[in-house]
Each structure stands twice: as C-alpha cells, then as structure tokens.
C-alpha positions in Angstrom: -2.9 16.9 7.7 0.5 15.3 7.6 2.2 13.9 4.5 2.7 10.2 4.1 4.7 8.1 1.5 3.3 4.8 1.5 4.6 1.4 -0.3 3.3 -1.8 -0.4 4.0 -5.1 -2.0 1.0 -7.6 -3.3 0.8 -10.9 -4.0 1.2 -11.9 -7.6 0.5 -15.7 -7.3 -3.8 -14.4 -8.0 -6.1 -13.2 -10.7 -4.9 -9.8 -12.1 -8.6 -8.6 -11.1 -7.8 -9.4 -7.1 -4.2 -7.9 -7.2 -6.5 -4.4 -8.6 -8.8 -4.7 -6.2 -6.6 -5.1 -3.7 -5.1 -2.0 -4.5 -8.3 0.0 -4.6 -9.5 -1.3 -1.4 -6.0 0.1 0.0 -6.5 2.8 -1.4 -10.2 3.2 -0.1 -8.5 3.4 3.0 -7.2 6.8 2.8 -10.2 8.3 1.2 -12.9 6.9 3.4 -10.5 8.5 6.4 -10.7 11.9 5.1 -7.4 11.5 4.1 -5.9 12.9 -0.5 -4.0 10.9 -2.4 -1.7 13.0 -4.1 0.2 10.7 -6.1 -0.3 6.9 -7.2 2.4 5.0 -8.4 1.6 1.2 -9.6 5.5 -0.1 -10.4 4.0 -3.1 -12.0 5.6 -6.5 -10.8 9.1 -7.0 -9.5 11.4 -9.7 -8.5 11.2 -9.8 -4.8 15.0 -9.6 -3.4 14.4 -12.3 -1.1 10.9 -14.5 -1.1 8.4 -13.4 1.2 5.6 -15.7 2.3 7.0 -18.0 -0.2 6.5 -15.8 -3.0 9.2 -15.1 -5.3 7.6 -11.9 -7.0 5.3 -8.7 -5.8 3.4 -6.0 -7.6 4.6 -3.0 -6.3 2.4 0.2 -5.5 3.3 3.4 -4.0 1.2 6.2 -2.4 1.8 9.9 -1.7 -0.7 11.1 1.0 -2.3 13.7 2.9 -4.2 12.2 6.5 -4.5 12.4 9.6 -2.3 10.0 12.1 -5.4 7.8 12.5 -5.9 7.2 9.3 -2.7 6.2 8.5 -3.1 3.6 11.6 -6.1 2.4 10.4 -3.9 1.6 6.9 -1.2 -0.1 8.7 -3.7 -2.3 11.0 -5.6 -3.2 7.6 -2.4 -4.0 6.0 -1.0 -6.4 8.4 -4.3 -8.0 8.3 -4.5 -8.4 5.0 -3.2 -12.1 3.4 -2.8 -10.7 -0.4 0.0 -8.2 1.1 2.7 -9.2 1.7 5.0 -6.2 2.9 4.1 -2.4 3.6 5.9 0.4 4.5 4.8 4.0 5.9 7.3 7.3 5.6 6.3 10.4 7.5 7.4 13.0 4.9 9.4 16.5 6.5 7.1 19.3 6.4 8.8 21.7 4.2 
C-alpha cells in the first residue's frame, strides 16, 4: 500500500453535527477501500487566506494514509463531488 497525506477544508457556514459527519464520511472512504488511517489531524477552524465558494472560513482536517491508488481516486472523485468541501489536497508521501 502507498502512503498518502491528505487535507481537506469544510464548510463552516453548517451545524457543527454536519461539519463531523462530513468528516467521518471522508474518512469512511479510506476504510471502506481497504485502505489505514494512520494519523487524524482535525486543526479546528481557520481563516481561509482567500474566500472560497464565498466562504470566509474552513475547518481544517488532515489525514495520514495507507491505500491503494484506487482508493485514493475514489477519495478525490468523492471530494470534488461533495458541496460541504470546499478544497482538498492529496500528497503521495516518499517511500522511505
């Protein structure tokens, strides 16, 4: 399996209850794939740099992973989908 870093940024304009479950189904994701999480980061919410989608803040979450390829797809299809999130990013880590 290949090692992931993954970071994404959710809406903070809805009920604390959807930002969490948005988060869980993300992270539902990986684990229905096969795929470990090896570290979960929730950064809390954050002034956004520059407003996305109209929206001047985001709750930030970070994931280290272990998946397959398609797994990680499957996130990043999901992800763009998705109208709570509003940014993601995916890291293919160096094999060490």
């Amino acid at each position: 399996m290949t090692k992931y870093e993954i970071m994404f940024i959710v809406k903070t304009t809805m009920e604390e209850a959807k930002i969490k479950s948005t988060i869980d189904n993300m992270k539902k994701i990986i684990t229905d794939g096969k795929g470990k999480i090896v570290e979960a980061k929730e950064m809390g919410e954050r002034k956004l740099a520059y407003p996305i989608k109209k929206e001047l803040n985001g709750f930030y979450c970070v994931l280290k992973v272990e998946a397959k390829p398609e797994v990680v797809s499957e996130f990043d299809r999901k992800a763009q989908l998705s109208e709570t999130i509003l940014r993601h990013l995916i890291i293919k880590l160096d094999e060490e």
